[in-house]
TILOVO-668578 format. One record per residue: residue number from 0; y, x, z of N, C-alpha, C, CB in turn. Coordinates in nm, 4 decimals. Atoms other than C-alpha are relative to their C-alpha. Glycine has a CB too. Layout:
<figus>
figu seq: NUM; n_yy: Y; n_xx: X; n_zz: Z; ca_yy: Y; ca_xx: X; ca_zz: Z; c_yy: Y; c_xx: X; c_zz: Z; cb_yy: Y; cb_xx: X; cb_zz: Z $
...
</figus>
This chain:
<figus>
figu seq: 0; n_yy: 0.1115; n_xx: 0.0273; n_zz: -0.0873; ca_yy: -0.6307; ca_xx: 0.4363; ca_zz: -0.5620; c_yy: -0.0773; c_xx: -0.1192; c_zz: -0.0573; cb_yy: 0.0481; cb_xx: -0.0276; cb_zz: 0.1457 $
figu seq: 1; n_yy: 0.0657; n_xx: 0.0877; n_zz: 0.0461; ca_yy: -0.9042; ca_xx: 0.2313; ca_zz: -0.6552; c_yy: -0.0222; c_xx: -0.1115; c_zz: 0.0640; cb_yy: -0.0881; cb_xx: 0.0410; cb_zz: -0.0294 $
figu seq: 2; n_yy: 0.0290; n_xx: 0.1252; n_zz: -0.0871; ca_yy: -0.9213; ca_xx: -0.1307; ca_zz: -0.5072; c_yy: -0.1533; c_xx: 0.0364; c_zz: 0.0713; cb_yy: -0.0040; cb_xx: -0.1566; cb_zz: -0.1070 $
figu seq: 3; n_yy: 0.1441; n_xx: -0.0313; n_zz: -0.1389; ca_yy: -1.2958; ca_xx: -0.0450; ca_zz: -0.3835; c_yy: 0.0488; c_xx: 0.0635; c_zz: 0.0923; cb_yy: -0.1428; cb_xx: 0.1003; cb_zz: -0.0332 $
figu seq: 4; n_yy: -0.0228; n_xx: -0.1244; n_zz: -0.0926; ca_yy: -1.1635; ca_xx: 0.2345; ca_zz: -0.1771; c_yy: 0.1298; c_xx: -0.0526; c_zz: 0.0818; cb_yy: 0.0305; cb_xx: 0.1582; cb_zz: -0.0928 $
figu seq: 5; n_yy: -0.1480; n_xx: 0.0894; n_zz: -0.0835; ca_yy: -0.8057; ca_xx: -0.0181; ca_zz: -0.0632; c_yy: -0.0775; c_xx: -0.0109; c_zz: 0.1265; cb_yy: 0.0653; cb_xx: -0.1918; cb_zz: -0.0707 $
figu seq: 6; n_yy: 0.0413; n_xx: 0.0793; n_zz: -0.0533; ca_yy: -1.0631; ca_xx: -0.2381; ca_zz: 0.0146; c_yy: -0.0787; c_xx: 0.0272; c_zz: 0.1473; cb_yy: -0.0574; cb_xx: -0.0486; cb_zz: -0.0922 $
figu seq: 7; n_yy: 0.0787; n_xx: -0.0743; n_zz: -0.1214; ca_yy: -1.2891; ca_xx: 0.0074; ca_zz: 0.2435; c_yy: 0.1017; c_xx: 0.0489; c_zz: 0.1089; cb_yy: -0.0871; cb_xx: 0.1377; cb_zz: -0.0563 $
figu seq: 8; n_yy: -0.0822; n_xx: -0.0060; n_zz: -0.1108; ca_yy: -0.9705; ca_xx: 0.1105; ca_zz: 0.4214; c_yy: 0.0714; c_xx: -0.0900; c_zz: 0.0832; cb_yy: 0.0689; cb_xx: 0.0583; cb_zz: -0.0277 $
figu seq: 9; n_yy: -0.0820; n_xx: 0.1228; n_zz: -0.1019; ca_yy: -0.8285; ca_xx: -0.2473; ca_zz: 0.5112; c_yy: -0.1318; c_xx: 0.0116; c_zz: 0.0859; cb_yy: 0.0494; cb_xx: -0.1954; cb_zz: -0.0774 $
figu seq: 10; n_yy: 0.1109; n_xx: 0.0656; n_zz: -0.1360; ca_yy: -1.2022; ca_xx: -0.2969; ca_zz: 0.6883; c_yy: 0.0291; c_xx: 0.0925; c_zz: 0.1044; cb_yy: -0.1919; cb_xx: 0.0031; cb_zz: -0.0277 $
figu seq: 11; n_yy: 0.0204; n_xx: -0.0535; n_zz: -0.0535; ca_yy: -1.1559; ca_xx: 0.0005; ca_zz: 0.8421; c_yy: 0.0632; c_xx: -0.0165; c_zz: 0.1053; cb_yy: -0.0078; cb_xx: 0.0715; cb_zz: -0.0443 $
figu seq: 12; n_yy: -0.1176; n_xx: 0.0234; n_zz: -0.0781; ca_yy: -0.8030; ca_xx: -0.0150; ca_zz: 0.9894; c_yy: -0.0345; c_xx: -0.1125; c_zz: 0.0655; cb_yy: 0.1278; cb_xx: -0.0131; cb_zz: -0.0729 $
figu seq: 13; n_yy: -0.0141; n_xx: 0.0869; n_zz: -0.0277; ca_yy: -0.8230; ca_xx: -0.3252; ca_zz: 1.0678; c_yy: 0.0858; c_xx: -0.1207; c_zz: -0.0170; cb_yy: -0.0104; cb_xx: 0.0311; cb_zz: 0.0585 $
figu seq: 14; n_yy: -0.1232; n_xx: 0.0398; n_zz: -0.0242; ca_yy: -0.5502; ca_xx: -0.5644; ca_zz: 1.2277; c_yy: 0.1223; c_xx: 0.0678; c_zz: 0.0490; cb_yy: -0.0171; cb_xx: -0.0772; cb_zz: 0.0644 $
figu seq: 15; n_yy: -0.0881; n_xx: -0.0686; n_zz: -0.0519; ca_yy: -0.3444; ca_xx: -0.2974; ca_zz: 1.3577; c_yy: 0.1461; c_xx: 0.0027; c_zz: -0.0549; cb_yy: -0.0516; cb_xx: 0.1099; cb_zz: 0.0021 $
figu seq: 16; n_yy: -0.1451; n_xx: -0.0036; n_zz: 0.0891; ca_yy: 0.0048; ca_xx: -0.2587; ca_zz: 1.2402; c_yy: -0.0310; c_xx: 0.1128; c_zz: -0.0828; cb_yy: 0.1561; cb_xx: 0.0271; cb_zz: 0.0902 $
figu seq: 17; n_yy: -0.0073; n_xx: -0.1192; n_zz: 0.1197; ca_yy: 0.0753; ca_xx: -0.0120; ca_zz: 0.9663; c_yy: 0.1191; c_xx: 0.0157; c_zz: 0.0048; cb_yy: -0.0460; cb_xx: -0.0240; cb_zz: -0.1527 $
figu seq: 18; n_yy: -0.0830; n_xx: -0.0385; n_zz: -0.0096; ca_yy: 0.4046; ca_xx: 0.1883; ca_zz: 0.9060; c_yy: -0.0201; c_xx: 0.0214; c_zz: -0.1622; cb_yy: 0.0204; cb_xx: 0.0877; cb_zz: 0.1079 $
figu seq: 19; n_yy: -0.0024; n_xx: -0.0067; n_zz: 0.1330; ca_yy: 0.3239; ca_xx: 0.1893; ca_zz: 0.5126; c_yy: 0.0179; c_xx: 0.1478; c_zz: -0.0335; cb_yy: 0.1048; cb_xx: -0.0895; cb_zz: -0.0561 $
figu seq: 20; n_yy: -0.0656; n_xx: -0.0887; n_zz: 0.0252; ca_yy: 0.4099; ca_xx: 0.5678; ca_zz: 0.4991; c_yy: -0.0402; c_xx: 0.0421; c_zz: -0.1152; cb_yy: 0.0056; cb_xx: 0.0774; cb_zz: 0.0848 $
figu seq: 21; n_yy: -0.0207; n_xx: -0.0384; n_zz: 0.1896; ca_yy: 0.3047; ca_xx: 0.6026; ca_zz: 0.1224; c_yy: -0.0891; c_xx: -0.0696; c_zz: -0.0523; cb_yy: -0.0285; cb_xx: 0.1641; cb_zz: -0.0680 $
figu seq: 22; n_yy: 0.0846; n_xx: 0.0956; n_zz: 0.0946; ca_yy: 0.1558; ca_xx: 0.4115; ca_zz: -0.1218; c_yy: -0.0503; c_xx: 0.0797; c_zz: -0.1470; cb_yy: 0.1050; cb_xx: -0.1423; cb_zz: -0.0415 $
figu seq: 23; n_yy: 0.0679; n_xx: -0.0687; n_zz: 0.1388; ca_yy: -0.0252; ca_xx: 0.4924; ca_zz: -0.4691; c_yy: -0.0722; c_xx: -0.0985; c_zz: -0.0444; cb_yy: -0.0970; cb_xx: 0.1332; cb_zz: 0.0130 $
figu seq: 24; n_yy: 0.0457; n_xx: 0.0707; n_zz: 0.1359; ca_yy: -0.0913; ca_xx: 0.2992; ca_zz: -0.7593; c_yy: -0.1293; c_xx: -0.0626; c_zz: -0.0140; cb_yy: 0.0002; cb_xx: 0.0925; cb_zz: -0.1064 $
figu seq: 25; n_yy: 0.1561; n_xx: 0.0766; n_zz: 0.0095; ca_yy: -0.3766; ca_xx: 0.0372; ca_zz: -0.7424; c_yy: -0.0519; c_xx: -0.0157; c_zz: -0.1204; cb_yy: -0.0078; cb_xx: -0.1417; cb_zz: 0.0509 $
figu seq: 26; n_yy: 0.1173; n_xx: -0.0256; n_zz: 0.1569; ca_yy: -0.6829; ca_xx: 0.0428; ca_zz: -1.0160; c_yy: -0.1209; c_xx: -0.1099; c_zz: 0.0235; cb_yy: -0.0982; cb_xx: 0.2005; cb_zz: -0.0087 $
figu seq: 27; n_yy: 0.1390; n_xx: 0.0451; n_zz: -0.0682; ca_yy: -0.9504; ca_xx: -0.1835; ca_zz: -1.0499; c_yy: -0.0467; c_xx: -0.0367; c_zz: -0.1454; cb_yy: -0.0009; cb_xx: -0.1421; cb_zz: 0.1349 $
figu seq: 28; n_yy: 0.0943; n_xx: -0.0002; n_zz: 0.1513; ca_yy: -1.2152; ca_xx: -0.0852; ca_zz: -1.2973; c_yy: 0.0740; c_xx: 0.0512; c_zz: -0.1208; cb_yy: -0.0485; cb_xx: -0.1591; cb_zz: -0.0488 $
figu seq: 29; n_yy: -0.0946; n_xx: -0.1040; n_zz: 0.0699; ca_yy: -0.9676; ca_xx: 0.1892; ca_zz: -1.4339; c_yy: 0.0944; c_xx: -0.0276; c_zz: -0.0468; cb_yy: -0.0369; cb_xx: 0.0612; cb_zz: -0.0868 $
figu seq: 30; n_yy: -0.1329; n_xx: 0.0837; n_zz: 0.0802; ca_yy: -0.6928; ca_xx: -0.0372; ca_zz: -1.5294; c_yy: 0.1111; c_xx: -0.0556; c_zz: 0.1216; cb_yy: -0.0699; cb_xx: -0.1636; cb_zz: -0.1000 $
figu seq: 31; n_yy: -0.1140; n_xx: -0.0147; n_zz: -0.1308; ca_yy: -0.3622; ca_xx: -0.0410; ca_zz: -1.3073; c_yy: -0.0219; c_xx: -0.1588; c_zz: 0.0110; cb_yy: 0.1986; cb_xx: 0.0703; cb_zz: -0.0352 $
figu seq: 32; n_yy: -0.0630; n_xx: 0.2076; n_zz: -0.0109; ca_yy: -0.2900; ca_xx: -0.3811; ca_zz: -1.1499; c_yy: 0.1314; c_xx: -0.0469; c_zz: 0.0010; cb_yy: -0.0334; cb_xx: -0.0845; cb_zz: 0.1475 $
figu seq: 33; n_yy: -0.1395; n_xx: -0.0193; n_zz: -0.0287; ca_yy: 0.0719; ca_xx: -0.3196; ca_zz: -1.1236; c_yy: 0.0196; c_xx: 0.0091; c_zz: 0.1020; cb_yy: 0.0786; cb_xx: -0.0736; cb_zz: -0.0337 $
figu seq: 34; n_yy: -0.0044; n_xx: -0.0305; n_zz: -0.1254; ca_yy: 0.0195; ca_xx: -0.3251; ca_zz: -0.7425; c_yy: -0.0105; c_xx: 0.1480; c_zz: 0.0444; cb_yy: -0.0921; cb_xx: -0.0716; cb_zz: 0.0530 $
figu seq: 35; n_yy: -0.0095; n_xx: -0.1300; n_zz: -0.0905; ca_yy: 0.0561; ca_xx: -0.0679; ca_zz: -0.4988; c_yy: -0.1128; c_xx: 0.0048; c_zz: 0.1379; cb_yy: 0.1683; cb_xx: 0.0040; cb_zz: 0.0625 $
figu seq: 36; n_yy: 0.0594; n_xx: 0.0184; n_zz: -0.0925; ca_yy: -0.1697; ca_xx: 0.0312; ca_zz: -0.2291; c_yy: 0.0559; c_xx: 0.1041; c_zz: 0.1141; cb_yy: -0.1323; cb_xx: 0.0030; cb_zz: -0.0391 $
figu seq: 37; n_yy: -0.0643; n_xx: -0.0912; n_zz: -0.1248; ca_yy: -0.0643; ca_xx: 0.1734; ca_zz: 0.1418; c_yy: -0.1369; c_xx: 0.1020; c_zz: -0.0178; cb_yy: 0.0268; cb_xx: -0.0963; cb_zz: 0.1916 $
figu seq: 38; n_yy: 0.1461; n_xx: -0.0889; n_zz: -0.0610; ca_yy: -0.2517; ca_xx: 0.4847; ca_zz: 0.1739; c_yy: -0.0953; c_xx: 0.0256; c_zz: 0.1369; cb_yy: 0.0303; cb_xx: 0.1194; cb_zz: -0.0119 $
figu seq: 39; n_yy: 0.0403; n_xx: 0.0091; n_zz: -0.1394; ca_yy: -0.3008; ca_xx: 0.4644; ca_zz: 0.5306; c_yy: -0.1207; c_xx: -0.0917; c_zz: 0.0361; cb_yy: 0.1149; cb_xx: -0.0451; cb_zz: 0.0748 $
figu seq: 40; n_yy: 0.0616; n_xx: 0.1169; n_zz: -0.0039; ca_yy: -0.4370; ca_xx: 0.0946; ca_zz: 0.5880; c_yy: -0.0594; c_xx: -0.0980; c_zz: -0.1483; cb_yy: 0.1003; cb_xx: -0.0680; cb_zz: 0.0771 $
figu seq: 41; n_yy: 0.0314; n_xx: 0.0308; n_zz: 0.1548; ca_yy: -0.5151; ca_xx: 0.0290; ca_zz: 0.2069; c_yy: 0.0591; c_xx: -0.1365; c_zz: -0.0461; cb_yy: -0.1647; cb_xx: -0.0054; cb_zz: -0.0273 $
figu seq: 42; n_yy: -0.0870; n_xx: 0.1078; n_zz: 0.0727; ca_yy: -0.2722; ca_xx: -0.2900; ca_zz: 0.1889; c_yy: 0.0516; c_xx: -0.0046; c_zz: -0.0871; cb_yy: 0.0742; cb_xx: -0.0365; cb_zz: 0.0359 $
figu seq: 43; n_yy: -0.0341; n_xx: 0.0278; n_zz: 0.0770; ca_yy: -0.2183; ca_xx: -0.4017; ca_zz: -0.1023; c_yy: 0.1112; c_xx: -0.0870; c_zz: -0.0426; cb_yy: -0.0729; cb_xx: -0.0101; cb_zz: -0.0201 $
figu seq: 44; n_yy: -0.1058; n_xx: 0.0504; n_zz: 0.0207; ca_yy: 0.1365; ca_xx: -0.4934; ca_zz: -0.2143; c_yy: 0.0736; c_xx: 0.0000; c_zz: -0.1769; cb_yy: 0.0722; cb_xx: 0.0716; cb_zz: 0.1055 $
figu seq: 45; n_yy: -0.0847; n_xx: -0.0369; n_zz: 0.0956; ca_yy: 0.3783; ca_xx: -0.5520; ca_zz: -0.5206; c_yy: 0.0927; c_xx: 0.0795; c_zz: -0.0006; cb_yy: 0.0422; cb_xx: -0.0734; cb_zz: -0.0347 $
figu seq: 46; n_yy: -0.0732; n_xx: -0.1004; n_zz: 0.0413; ca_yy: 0.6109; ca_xx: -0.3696; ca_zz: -0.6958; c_yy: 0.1397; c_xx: 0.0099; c_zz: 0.1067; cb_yy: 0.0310; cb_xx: -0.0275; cb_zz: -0.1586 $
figu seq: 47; n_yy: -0.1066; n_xx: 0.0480; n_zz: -0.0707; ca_yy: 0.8998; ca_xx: -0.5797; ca_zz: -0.4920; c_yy: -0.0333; c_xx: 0.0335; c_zz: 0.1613; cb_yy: 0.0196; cb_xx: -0.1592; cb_zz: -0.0356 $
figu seq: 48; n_yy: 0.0391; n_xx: -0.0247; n_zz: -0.1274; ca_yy: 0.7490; ca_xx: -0.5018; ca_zz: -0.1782; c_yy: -0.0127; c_xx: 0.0869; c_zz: 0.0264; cb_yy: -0.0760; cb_xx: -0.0364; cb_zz: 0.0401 $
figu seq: 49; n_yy: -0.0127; n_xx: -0.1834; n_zz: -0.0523; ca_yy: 0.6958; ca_xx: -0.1521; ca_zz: -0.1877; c_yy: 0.1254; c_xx: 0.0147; c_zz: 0.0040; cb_yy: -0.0609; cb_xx: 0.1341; cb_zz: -0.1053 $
figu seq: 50; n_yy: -0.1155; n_xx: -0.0321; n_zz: 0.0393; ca_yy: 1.0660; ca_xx: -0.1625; ca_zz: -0.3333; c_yy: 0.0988; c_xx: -0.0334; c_zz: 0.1698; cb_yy: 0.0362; cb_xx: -0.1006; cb_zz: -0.1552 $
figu seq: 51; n_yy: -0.0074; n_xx: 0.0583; n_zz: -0.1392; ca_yy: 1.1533; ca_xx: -0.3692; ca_zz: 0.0096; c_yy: -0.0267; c_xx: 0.0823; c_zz: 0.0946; cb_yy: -0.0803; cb_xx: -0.1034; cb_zz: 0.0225 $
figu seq: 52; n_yy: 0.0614; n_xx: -0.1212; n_zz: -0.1133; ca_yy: 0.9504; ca_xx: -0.1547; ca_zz: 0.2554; c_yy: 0.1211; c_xx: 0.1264; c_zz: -0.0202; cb_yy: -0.1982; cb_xx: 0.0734; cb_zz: -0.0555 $
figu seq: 53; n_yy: -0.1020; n_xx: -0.0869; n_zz: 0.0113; ca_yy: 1.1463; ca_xx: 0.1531; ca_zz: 0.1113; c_yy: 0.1343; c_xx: -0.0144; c_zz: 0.0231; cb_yy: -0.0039; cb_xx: 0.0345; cb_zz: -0.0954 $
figu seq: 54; n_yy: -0.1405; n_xx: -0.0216; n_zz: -0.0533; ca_yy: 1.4646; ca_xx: 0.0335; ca_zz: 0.1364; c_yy: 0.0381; c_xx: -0.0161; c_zz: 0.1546; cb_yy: 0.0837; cb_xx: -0.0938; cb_zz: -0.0712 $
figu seq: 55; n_yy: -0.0806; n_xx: 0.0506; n_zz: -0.0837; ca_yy: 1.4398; ca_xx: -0.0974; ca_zz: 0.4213; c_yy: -0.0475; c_xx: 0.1212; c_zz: 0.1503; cb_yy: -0.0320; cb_xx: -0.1879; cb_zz: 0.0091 $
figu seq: 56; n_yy: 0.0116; n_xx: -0.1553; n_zz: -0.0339; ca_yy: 1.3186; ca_xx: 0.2818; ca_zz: 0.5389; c_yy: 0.0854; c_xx: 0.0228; c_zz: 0.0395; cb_yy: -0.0216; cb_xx: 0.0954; cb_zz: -0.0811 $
figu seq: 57; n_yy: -0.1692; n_xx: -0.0853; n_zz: -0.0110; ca_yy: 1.6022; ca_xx: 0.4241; ca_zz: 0.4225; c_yy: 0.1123; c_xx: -0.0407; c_zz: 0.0970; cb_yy: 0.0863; cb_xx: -0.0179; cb_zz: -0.1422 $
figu seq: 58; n_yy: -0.1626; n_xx: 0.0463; n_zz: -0.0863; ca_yy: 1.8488; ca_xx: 0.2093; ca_zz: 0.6144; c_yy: -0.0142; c_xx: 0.0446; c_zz: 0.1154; cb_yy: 0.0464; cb_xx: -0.1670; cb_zz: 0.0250 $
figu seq: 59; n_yy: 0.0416; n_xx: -0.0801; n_zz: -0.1357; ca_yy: 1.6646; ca_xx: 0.3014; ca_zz: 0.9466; c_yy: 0.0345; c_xx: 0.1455; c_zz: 0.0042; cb_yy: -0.1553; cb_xx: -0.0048; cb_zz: 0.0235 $
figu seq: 60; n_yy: -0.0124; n_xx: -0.1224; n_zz: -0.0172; ca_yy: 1.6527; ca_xx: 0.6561; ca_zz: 0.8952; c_yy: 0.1891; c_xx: 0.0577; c_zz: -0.0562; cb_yy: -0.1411; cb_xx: 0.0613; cb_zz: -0.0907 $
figu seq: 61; n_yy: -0.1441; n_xx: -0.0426; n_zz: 0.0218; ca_yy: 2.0306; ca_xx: 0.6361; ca_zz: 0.7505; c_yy: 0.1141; c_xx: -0.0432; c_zz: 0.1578; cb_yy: 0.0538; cb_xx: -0.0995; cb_zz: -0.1622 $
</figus>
């Protein structure tokens, strides 16, 4: 996802909470950033943080 397009979905969402339910690979100006972006609310996170979020998924749903 392209940071313009993160960026148009944080305004959108807002402050609301988010549930992160998938993320995809942030770009800005065609070149990865190593970040991740929520597809939902377009938050932008690291690698460790998506890694975080997920696990801490899994433990809920385990």
């Amino acid at each position: 996802m392209q940071k313009k397009k993160a960026t148009e979905l944080q305004r959108a969402w807002g402050d609301k909470p988010c549930p992160h339910p998938a993320f995809s690979r942030e770009y800005d100006m065609g070149e990865r950033t190593g970040n991740y972006c929520c597809t939902q609310c377009g938050a932008s996170v690291s690698f460790r943080e998506k890694a975080e979020i997920m696990a801490a998924r899994a433990e809920q749903d385990a």
